[in-house]
C-alpha positions as CSV (number, residue, x, y, z in Angstrom):
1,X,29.4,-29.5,254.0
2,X,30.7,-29.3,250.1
3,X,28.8,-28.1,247.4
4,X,26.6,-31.3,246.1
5,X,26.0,-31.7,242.3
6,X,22.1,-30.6,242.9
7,X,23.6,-27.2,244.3
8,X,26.2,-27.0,241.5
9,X,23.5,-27.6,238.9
10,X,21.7,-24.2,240.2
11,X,25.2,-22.6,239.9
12,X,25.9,-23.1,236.8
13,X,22.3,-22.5,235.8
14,X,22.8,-18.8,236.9
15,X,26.5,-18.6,235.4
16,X,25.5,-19.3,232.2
17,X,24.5,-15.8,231.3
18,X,28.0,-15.8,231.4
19,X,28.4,-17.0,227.6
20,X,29.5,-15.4,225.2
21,X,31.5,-12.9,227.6
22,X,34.6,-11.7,227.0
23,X,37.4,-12.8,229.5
24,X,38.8,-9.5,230.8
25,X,41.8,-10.7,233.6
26,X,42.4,-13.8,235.5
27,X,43.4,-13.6,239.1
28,X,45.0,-16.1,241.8
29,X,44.1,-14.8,245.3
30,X,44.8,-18.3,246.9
31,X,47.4,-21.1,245.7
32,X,43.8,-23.4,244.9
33,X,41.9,-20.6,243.5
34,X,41.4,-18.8,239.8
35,X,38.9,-15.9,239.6
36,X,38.1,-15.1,236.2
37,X,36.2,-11.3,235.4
38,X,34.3,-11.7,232.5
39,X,32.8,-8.4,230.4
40,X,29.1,-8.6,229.7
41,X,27.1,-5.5,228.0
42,X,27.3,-2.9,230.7
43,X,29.1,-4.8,233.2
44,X,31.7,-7.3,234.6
45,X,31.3,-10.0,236.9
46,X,34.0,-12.3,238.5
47,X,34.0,-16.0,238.6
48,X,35.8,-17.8,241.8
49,X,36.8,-21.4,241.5
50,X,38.4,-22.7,243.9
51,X,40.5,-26.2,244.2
52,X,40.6,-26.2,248.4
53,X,40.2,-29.4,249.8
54,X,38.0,-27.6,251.9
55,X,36.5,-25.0,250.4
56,X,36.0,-26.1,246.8
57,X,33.4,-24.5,245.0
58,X,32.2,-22.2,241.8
59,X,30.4,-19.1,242.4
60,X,30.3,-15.8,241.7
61,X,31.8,-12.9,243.5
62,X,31.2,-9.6,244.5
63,X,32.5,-6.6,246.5
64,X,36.5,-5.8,246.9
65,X,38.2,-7.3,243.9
66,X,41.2,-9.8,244.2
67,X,44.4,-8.7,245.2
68,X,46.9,-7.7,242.2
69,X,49.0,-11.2,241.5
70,X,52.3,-9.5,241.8
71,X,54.6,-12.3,240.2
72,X,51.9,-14.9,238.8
73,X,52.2,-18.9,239.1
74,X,53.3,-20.5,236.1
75,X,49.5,-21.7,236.4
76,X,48.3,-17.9,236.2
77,X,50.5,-17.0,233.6
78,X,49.8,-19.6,231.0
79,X,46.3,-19.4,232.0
80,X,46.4,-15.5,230.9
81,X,48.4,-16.2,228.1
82,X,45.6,-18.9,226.6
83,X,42.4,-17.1,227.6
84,X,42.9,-13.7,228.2
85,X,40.7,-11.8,225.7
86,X,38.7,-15.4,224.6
87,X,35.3,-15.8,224.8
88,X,33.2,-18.1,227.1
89,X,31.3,-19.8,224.7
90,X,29.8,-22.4,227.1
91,X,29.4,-23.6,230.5
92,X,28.6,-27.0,230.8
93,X,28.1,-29.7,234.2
94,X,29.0,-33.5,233.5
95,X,25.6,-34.9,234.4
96,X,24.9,-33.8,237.9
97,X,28.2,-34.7,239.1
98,X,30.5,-32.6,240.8
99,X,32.5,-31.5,237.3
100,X,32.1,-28.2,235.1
101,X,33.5,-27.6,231.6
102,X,33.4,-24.1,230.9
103,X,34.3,-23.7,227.1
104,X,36.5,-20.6,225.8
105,X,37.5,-19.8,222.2
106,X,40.4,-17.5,222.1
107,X,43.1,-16.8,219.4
108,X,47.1,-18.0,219.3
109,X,49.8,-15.4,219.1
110,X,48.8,-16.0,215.4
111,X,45.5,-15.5,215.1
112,X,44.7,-18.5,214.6
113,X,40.9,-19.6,217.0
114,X,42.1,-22.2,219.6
115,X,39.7,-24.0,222.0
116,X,40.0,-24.6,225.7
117,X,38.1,-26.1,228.8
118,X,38.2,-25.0,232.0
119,X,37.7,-28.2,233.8
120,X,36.3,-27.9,237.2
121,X,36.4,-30.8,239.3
122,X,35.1,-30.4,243.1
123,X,36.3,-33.7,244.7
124,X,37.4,-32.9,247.9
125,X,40.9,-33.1,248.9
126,X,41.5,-34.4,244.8
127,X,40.1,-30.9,243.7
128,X,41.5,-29.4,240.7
129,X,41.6,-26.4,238.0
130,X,42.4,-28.3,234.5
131,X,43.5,-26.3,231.4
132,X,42.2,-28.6,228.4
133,X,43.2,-27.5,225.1
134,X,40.5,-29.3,222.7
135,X,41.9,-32.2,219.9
136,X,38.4,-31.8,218.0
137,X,35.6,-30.0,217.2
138,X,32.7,-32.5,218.8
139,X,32.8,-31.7,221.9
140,X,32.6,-28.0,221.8
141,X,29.2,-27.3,223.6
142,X,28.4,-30.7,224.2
143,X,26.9,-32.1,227.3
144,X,29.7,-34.8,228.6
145,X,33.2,-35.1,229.9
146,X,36.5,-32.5,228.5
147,X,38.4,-34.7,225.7
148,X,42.1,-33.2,224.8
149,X,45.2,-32.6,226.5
150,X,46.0,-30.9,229.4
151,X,47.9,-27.7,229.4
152,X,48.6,-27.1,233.2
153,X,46.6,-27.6,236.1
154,X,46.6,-25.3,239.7
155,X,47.2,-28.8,241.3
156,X,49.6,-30.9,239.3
157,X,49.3,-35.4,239.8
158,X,52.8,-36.7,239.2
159,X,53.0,-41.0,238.7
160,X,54.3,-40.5,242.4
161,X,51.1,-39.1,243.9
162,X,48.5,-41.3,242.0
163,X,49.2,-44.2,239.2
164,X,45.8,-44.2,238.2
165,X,45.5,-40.8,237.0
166,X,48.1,-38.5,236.1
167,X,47.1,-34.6,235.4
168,X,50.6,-32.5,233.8
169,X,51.2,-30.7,231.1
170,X,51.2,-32.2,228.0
171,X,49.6,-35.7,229.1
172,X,46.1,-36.6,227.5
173,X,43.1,-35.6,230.2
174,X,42.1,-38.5,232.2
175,X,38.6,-37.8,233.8
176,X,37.8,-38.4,237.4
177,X,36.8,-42.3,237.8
178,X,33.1,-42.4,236.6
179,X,30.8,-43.1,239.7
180,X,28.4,-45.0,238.4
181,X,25.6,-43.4,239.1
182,X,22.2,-42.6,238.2
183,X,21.3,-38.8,237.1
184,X,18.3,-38.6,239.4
185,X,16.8,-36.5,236.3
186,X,17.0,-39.8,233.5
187,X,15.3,-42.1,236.4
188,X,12.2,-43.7,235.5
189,X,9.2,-45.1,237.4
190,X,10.0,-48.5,236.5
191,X,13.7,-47.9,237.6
192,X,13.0,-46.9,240.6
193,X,10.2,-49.2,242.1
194,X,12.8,-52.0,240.7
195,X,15.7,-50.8,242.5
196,X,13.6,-49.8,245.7
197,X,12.3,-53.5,245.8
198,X,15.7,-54.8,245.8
199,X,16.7,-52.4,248.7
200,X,14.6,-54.4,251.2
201,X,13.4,-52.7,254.4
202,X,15.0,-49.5,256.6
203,X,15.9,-47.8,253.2
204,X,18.3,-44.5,254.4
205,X,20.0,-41.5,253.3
206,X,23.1,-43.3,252.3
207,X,21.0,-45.5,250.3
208,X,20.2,-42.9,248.2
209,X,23.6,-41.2,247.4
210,X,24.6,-44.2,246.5
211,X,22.1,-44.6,243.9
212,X,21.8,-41.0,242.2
213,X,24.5,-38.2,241.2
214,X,25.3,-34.9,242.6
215,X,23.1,-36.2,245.7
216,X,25.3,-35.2,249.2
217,X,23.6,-36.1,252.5
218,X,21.4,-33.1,252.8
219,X,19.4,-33.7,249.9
220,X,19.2,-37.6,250.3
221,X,18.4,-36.4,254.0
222,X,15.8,-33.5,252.6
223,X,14.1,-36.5,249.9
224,X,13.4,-39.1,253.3
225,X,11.9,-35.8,255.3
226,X,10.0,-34.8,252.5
227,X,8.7,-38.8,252.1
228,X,8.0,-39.2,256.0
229,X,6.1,-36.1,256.0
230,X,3.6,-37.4,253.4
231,X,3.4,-40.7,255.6
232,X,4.0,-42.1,259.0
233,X,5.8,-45.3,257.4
234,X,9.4,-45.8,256.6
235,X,8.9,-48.5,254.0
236,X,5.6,-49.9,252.4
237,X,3.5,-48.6,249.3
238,X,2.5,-45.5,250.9
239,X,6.4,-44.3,251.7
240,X,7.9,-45.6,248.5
241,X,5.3,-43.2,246.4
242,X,5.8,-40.8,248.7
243,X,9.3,-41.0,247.8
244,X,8.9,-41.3,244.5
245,X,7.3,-37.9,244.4
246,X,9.9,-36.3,246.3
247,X,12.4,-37.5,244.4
248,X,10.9,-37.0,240.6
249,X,9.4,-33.4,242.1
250,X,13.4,-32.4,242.3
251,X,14.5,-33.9,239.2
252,X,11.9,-31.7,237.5
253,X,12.4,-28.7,239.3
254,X,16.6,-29.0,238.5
255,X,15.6,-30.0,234.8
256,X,13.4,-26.2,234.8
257,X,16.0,-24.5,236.3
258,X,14.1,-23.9,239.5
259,X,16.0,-23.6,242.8
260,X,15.2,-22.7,246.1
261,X,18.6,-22.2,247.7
262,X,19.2,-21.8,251.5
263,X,21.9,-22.3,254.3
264,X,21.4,-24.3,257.6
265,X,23.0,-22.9,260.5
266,X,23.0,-25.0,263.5
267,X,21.9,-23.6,267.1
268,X,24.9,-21.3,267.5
269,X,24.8,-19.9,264.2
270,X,27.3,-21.9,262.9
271,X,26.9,-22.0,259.0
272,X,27.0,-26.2,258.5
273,X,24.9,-26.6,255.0
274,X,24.5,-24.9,251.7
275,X,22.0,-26.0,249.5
276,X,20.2,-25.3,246.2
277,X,17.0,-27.3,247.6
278,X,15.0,-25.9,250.9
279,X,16.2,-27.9,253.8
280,X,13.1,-28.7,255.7
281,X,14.5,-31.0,257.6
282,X,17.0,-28.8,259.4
283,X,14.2,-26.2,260.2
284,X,14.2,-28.3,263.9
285,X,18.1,-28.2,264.1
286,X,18.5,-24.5,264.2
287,X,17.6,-22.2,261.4
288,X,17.6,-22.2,257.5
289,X,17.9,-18.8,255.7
290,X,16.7,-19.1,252.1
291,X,18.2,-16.4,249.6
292,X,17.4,-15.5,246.1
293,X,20.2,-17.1,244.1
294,X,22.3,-20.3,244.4
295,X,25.8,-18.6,243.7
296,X,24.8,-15.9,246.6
297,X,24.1,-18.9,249.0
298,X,27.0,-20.5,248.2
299,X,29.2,-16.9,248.3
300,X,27.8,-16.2,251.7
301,X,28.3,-19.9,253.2
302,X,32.1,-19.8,252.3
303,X,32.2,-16.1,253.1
304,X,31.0,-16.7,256.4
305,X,33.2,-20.2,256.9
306,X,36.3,-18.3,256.2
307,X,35.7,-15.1,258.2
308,X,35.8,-18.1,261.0
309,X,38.7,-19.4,259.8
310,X,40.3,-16.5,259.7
311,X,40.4,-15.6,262.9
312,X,43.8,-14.4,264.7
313,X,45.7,-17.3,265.9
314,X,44.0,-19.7,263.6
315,X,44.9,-17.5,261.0
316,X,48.4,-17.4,261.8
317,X,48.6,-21.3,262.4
318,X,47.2,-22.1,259.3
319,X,49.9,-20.1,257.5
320,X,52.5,-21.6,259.3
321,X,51.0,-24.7,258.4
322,X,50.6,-24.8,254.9
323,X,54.0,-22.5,254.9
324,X,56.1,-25.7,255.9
325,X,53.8,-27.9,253.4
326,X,54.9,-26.0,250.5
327,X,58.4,-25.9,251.4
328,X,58.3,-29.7,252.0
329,X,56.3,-29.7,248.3
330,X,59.6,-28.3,246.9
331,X,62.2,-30.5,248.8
332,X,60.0,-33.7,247.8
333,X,60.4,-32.4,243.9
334,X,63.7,-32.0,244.0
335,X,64.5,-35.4,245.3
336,X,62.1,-36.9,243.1
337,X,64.2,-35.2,240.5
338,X,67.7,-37.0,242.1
339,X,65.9,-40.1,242.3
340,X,65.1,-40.3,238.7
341,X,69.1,-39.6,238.6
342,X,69.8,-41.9,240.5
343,X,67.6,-44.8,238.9
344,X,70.8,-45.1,236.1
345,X,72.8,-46.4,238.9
346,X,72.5,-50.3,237.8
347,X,73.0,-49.5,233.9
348,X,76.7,-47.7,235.2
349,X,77.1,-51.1,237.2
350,X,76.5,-52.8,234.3
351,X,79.1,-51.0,232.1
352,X,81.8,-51.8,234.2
353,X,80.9,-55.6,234.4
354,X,80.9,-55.6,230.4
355,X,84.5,-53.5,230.6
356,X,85.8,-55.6,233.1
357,X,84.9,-58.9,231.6
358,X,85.9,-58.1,228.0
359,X,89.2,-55.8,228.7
360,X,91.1,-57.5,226.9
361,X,89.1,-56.5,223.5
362,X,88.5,-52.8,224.6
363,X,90.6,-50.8,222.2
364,X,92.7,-47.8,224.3
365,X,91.5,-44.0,223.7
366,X,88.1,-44.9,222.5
367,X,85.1,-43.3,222.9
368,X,82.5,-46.4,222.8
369,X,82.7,-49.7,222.2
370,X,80.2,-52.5,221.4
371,X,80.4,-55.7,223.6
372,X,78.5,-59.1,223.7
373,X,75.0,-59.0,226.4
374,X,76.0,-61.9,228.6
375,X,72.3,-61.8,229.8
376,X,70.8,-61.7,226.6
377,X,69.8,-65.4,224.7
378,X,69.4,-63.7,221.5
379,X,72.5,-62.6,221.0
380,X,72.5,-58.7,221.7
381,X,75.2,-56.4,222.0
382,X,75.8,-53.2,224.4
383,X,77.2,-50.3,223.2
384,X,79.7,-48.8,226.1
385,X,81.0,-44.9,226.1
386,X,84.5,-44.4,226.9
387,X,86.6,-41.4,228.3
388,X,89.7,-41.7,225.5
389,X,91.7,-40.4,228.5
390,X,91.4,-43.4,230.3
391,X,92.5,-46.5,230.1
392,X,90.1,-49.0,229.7
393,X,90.7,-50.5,233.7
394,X,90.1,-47.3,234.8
395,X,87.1,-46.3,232.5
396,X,85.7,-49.4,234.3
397,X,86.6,-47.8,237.8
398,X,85.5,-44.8,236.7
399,X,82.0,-46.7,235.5
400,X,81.9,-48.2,239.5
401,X,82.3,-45.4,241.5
402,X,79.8,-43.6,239.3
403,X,77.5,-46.5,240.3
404,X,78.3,-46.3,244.1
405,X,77.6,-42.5,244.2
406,X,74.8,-42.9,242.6
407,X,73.4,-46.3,244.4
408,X,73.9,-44.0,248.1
409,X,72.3,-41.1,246.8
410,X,69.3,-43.2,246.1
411,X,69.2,-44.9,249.1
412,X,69.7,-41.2,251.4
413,X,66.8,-39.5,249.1
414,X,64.2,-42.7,249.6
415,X,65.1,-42.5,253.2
416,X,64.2,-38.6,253.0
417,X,61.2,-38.8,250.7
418,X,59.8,-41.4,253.1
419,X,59.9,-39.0,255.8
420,X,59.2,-35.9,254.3
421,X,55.8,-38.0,252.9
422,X,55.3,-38.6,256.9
423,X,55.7,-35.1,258.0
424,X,53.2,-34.1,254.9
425,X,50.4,-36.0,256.2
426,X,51.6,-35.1,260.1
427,X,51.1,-31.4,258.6
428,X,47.7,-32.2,256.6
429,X,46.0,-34.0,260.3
430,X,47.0,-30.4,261.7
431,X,45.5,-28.5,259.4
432,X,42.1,-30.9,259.6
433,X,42.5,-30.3,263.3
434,X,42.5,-26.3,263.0
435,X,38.8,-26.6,261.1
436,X,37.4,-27.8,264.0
437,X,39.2,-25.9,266.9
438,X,37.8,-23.3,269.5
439,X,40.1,-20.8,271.4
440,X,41.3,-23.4,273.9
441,X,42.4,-26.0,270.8
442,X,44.4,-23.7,269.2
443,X,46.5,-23.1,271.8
444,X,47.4,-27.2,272.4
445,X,47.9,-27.3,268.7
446,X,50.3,-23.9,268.6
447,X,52.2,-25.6,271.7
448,X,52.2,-29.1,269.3
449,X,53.6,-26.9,266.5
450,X,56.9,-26.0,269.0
451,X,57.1,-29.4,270.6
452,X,57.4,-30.4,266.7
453,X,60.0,-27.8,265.7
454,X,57.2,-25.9,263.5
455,X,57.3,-22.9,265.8
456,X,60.0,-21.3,267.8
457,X,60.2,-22.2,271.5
458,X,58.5,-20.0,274.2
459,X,60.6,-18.3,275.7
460,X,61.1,-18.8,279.7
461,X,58.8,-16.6,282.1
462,X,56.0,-17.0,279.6
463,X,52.4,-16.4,280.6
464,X,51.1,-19.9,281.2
465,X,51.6,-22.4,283.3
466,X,53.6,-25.3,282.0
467,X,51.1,-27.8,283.3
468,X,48.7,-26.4,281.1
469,X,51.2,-26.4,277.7
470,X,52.0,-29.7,278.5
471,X,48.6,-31.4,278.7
472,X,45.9,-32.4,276.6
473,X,42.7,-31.5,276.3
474,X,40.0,-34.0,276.7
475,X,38.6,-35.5,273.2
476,X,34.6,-35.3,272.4
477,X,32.5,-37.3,273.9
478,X,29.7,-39.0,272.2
479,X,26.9,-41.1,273.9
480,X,25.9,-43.7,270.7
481,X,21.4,-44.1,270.0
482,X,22.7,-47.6,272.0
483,X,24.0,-45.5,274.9
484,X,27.4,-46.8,274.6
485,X,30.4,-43.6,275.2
486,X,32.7,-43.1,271.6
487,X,35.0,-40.5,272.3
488,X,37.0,-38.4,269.3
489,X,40.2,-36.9,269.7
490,X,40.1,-32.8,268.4
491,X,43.7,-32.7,267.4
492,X,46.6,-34.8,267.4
493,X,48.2,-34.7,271.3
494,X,44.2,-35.8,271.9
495,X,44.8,-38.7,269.7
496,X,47.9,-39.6,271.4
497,X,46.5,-39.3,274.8
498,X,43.0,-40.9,273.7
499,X,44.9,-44.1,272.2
500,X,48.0,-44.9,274.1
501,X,46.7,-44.4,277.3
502,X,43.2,-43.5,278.0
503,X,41.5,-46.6,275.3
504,X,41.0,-50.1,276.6
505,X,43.5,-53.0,275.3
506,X,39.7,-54.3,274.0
507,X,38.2,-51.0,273.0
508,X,37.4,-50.7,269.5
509,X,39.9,-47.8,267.5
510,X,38.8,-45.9,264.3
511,X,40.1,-43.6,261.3
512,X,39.5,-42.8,258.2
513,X,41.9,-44.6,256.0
514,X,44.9,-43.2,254.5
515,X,43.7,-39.5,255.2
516,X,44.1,-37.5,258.0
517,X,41.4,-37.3,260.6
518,X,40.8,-37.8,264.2
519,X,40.7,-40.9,266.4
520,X,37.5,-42.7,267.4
521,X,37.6,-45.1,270.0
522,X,34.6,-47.4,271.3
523,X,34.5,-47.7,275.0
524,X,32.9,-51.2,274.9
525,X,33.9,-55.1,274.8
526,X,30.7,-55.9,272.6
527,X,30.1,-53.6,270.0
528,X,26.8,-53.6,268.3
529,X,26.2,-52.7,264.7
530,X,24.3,-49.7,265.0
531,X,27.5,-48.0,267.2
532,X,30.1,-49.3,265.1
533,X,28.0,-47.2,262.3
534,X,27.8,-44.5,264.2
535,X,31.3,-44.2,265.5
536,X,32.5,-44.6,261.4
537,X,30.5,-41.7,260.6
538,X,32.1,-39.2,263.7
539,X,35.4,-41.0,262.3
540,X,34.3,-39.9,258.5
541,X,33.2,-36.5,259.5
542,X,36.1,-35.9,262.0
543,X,38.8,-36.4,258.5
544,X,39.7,-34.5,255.9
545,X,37.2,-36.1,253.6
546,X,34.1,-34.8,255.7
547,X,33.1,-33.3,252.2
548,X,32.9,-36.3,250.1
549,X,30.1,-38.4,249.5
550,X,31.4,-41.7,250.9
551,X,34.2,-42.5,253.2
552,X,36.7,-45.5,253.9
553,X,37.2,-46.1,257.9
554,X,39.2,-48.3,259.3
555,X,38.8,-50.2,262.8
556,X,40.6,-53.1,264.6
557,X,40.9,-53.5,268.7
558,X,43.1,-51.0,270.8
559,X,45.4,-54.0,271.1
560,X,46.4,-54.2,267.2
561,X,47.3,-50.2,267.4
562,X,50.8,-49.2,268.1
563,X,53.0,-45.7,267.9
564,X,56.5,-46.3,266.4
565,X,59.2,-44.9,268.4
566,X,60.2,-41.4,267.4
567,X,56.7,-40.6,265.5
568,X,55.3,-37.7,265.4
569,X,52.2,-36.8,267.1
570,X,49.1,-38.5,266.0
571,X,50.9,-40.9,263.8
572,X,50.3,-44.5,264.9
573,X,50.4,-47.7,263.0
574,X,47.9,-50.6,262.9
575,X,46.6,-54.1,261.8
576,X,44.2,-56.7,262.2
577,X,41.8,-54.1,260.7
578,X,38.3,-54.0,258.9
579,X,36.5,-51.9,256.6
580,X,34.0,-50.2,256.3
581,X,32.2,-47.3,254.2
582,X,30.0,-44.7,255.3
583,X,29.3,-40.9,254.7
584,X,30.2,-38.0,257.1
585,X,27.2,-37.2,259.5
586,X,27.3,-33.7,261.3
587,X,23.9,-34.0,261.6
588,X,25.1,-37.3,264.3
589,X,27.7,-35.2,265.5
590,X,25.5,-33.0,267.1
591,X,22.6,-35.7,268.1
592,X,25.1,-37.7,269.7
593,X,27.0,-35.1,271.5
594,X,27.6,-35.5,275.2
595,X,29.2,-33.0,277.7
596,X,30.8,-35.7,280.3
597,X,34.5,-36.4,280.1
598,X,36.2,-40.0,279.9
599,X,36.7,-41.5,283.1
């Protein structure tokens, strides 16, 4: 579960004793993270921010500090270079969204004061550590989003990766798409009682996000619980004052600065939620620990999550994992770089048309020469350079095979980046499968790993049987509240196995779209509404985006899904498909849990 917007309003309402502190050293433990140790009277105290797509947070640190950078990032080092020695002059959050500006003044190699935001957006996989340098002066201190231009950020957006928002050095900051929202601490009586009369009846917990910012499903979750407990109706008068004062109590208490943050750890003692309100409602799931501060909640609950994580094999996985992403990172830059190259291909195509067609007026041993547009109605011209060497048939030879070269090259480099863009997401629905994999899972996923040429090959007279390499495991099983059997595939041989040949032609198939994730598939001819719900949210919560708010699934019949030949595991391709949108659910994960296998 990701730190929601309530919880990040109690962190920064801690952090801000942080103002006015000098920054003393910036740090990079992970490729996503900066940690920043500020001097206050009498003391330091580091700030981690971190840009993990699953693990992104703000919070401060204690204990061991960070791990000298050796040869820092270009990131760390022009980070150092602006703020080193600055002052944090504020620390602001955009509304109760999921954003954080924190404002330092520092000084140019001149002397001269210069401005800067540390933009902190926590979006899930489209996390990110923006360097702003300010344009202005109205904005310093203000509530609101950064305005300026960006001077690097730890994860940089190229026109290839999104269109509708570019984040590089030197390009104006764009800020994340506005959500719409309400800031559940400007609602009003009147605004409410409207908007809950146009709700009609079975109001839920989705409702709610929906509606109000920095609200994740614990806390929309936490607001219904506190509502039911005041009354034994889920809609009428009683319920939607009872609400009312659940919801306006919060909005208060966040407005005072009063918090009362916890973690929920299910009944194995799995840390699943970190708040900055008391979960009640989790109190009959397993156990919630409250603690004294939001940023040591929030510290502990990732502390805990990556000492998990970190455990031998799925430690070493993991590296190897995002080891071959960041190679594939560099070989996709490079050809994006040959690309661009190779996009001059037509204008060298072009100059040896014009030669060819006006030779006969193409002086010899000159080094341009201005010809007549044929395509143009205006009259244009096109100015042509020339090797004075050449003759002016061969400068238009020469032109040609310049254009040939240049035409394959473009043609081999899409053919690569279109495969490398495969094997990226391939990589990104293994690491999503090592989150979520006992002992047992991360062995089928290290023997994926060498059946995909990730790993070297066991050698012979290894310890296990090859029957058990060479099979599956069996996915999850769920039983839905209509009793109907969804079963989830843990890792990517699991999806295989689950869609190509355990699923029914007229079973009903499920993912999240565009991002990695698991497959869901419906064992049933007739599916209701309530189980197509439910089996969305395992497919939401089973992805990469089981932090965010709200989640795109996709899901069409077994029949419409098919596995191109050669692809690699997991990867299938499908049509016929609908839509719909729905947040991630552990809390169903765990109701709807059964422990009987797929027959």
């Amino acid at each position: 579960m990701a730190v929601d917007g309530l919880t990040l309003a109690g962190i920064v309402t801690e952090i801000q004793i942080l103002e006015d502190g000098r920054i003393e050293r910036l740090y990079q433990p992970e490729d996503r993270d900066l940690e920043i140790r500020i001097r206050l009277p009498g003391r330091s105290v580091r700030l981690r921010i971190s840009a993990d797509a699953g693990a992104a947070r703000l919070h401060t640190v204690e204990g061991e500090r960070p791990p000298s950078s050796g040869d820092p990032s270009p990131f760390l080092a022009l980070a150092r270079r602006r703020l080193e020695g600055g002052r944090v002059r504020y620390i602001r959050q955009v509304g109760m969204e999921r954003i954080v500006r924190i404002g330092v003044e520092s000084r140019s190699d001149l002397g001269d004061p210069e401005w800067y935001d540390v933009v902190v957006e926590i979006m899930g996989r489209h996390s990110n550590i923006v360097l702003v340098a300010h344009e202005d002066d109205e904005i310093r201190g203000e509530e609101g989003l950064a305005r300026g231009r960006v001077v690097d950020a730890i994860v940089r957006v190229s026109p290839g990766i999104s269109r509708h928002r570019v984040v590089l050095p030197g390009r104006p900051y764009i800020p994340p798409p506005e959500q719409h929202k309400i800031d559940p601490r400007e609602e009003t009586r009147e605004g409410f009682y409207r908007w809950l009369g146009s709700q009609g009846a079975n109001l839920t917990a989705k409702d709610l996000m929906g509606r109000y910012q920095g609200i994740g499903p614990a806390a929309a979750e936490e607001w219904m619980h506190r509502a039911l407990k005041r009354t034994s109706e889920d809609n009428g008068e009683a319920f939607s004052q009872a609400l009312w004062a659940a919801i306006s109590q919060s909005a208060a208490e966040v407005s005072a600065g009063r918090f009362a943050p916890c973690i929920a750890y299910d009944g194995n003692g799995t840390p699943k939620v970190v708040s900055g309100m008391y979960l009640h409602h989790w109190e009959s799931r397993g156990r919630v620990v409250p603690f004294k501060t939001v940023n040591a909640a929030v510290a502990t609950f990732y502390a805990d999550r990556m000492d998990r994580a970190a455990s031998g094999l799925a430690q070493s996985l993991t590296a190897v994992v995002r080891g071959a992403l960041s190679a594939l990172e560099h070989r996709m830059a490079r050809w994006n770089e040959q690309l661009q190259e190779a996009a001059e291909a037509d204008q060298w195509r072009r100059y040896g048309e014009l030669v060819t067609a006006y030779m006969h007026v193409v002086p010899r041993g000159a080094r341009e020469v201005t010809l007549p547009d044929p395509y143009s109605e205006t009259g244009a011209t096109v100015t042509v350079p020339l090797d004075p060497g050449l003759s002016p048939a061969d400068n238009a030879q020469q032109f040609f095979r310049r254009y040939q070269k240049l035409k394959r090259t473009r043609e081999v480099v899409t053919d690569h980046l279109e495969q490398a863009r495969r094997d990226a997401e391939y990589l990104e629905s293994v690491l999503v499968a090592l989150e979520q994999a006992d002992e047992q899972e991360l062995e089928e996923i290290q023997e994926e790993l060498r059946g995909q040429g990730f790993l070297r090959a066991r050698r012979r007279g290894g310890t296990k049987p090859r029957e058990r390499r060479d099979q599956a495991g069996s996915p999850m099983h769920f039983i839905s509240s209509e009793g109907i059997d969804i079963f989830v595939g843990k890792n990517n041989r699991q999806n295989d196995e689950l869609t190509t040949k355990t699923a029914h032609k007229q079973d009903t198939w499920l993912h999240a779209q565009n991002i990695p994730g698991s497959h869901v598939v419906i064992r049933s001819r007739e599916v209701p509404p309530k189980t197509l719900e439910e089996a969305a949210r395992l497919a939401a919560y089973y992805s990469k985006a089981r932090h965010a708010g709200t989640v795109a699934v996709d899901y069409t019949l077994v029949k419409h899904v098919w596995k191109p030949t050669g692809a690699r595991p997991g990867f299938v391709l499908y049509d016929h498909q609908k839509t719909v949108f729905v947040p991630p659910d552990p809390a169903l994960a765990e109701r709807l849990r059964a422990d009987r296998v797929p027959r």
